[in-house]
N, C-alpha and C positions, 0 to 999 in steps of 0.2 A: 504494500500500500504506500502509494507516495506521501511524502510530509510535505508542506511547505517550511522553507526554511527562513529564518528571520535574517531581517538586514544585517550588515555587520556590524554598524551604528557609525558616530561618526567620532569616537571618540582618537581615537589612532591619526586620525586629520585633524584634530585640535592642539596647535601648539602648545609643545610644556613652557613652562616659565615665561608667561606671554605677562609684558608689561602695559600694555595701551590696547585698546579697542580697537585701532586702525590694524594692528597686528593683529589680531582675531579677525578684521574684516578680509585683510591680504589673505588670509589660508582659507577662509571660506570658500573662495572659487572651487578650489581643489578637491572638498570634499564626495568622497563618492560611499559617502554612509548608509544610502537607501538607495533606490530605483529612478525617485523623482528629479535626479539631476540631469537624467538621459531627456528627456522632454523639455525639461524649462530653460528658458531663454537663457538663466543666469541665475546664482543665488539671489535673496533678496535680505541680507545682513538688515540688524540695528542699527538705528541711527539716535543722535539727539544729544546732550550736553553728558560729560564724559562724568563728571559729578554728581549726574540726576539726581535729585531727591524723592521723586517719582519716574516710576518705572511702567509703562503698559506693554503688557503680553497681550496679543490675538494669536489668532488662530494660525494663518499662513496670508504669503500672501497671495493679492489677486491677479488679474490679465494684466492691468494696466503697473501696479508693482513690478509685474515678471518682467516689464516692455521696459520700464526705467530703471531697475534694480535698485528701488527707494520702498521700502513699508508706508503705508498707509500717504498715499498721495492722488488713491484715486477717488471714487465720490465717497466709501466710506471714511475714508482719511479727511479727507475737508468737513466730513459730517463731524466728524471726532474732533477737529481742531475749535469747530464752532461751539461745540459743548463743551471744551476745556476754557474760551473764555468765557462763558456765561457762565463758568462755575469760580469764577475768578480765579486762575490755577496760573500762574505764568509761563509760560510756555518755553523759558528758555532752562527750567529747572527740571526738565521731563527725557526720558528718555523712549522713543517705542520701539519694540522687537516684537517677533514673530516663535510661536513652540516650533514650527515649522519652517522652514528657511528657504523652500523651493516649493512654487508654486505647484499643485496636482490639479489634475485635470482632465474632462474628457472632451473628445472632439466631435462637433453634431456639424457637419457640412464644413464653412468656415469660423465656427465660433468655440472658441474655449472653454468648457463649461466649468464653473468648480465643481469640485470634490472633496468633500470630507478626508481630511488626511487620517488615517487609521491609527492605534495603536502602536502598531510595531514603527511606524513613521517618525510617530512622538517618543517612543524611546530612542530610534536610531539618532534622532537630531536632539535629542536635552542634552550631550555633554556642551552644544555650544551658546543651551540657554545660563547652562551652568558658571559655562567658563566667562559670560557674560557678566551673571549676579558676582561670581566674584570678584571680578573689577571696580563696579558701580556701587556696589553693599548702601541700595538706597532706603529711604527710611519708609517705601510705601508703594507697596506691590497690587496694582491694579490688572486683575484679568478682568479682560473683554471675550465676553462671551462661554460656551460650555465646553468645545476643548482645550481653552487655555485654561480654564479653572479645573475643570478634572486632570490637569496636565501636572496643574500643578498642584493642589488639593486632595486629588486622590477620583478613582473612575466614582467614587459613589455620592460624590459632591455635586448638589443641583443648585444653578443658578436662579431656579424663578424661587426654591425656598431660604435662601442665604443673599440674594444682592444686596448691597448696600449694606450691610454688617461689616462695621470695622471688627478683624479676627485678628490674633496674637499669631506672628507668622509659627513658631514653631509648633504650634497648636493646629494649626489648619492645612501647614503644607503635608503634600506625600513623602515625601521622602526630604526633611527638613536637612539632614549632615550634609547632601547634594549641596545647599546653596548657604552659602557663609555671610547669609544674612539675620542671624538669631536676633536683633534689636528690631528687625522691622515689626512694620502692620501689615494685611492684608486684605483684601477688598474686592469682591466679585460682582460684575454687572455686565448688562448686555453685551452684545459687539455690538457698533454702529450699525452695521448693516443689517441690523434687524430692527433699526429702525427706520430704514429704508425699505423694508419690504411689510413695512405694520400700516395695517387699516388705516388706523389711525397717529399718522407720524406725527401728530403734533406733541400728542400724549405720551409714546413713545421715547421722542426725544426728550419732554420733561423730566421723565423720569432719569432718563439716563444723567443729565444735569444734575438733579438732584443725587442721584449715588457720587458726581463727582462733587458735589457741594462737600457732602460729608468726608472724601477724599483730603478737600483743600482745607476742612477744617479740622484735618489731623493732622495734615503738615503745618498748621500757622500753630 
């Protein structure tokens, strides 16, 4: 009976004794820790102030991410940037990354479609969310959305009964020794693009505002 066999992860592609982020983003090209690099245009690395005091995990990135090799710059990025100042949050104190670093996907004619990155995807690529937090060691770890919270959280962690709950990291994450951030918070809420695809975006987006209201009044 055949097995399928698990990615090899990417840890072996993650430089040891990496001092700077720019050097985590040079070795990301190279990684071939899962399958999804054969397809995507280009990794799509973190980006944002090397000091963040806030950190946002999503999911992966999307079409227009893969096209530029930037997170969150397509419309759910500008939805996320509009909700970060209407939560009063400064923007140049924020870091965002990706649980998944290379865009998955399938192909319907000429369109890309997403696809939920799997399990074994999200463990192939956390040594580089790892090696990420331990550069940044920010005071306030916001996932967007349900595979970045159960990525990090753990699979049995739900977003619609936990959002907006400032949680004591080493309390809430999965595997807390992974990320060498014992002092932070944590904090789960939508990804943007679920409020892009809500009946009612108006509301939708409030809410999300409001879980980063309670974000910005953990960091002040």
């Amino acid at each position: 009976m055949a097995t399928t066999q698990a990615p090899p992860g990417a840890q072996e592609f993650v430089p040891a004794d990496t001092h700077t982020l720019d050097e985590l983003k040079s070795a990301a090209p190279g990684c071939r820790g899962c399958e999804l690099y054969e397809d995507a245009t280009q990794v799509v690395f973190g980006r944002g102030a090397a000091h963040a005091r806030l950190v946002f995990v999503g999911e992966q990135p999307g079409d227009i991410e893969d096209q530029q090799g930037l997170p969150f710059v397509g419309p759910a990025g500008r939805l996320l940037r509009d909700a970060v100042g209407d939560a009063g949050i400064d923007p140049s104190t924020i870091y965002l990354t990706n649980t998944v670093k290379h865009f998955r996907f399938e192909l319907r004619g000429k369109r890309r479609i997403h696809q939920t990155p799997g399990p074994a995807h999200i463990t192939a690529c956390r040594p580089w969310l790892v090696a990420e937090f331990s550069l940044l060691k920010p005071d306030l770890v916001v996932a967007l959305g349900a595979t970045a919270a159960k990525a990090l959280f753990g699979p049995s962690f739900r977003v619609t009964k936990s959002r907006g709950e400032l949680l004591p990291w080493p309390a809430s994450a999965q595997r807390p020794q992974d990320f060498p951030v014992a002092e932070s918070k944590a904090l789960a809420t939508i990804h943007p693009s679920a409020v892009l695809r809500a009946d009612d975006r108006d509301t939708a987006y409030q809410g999300l505002v409001d879980d980063l209201k309670i974000a910005a009044a953990a960091l002040s």
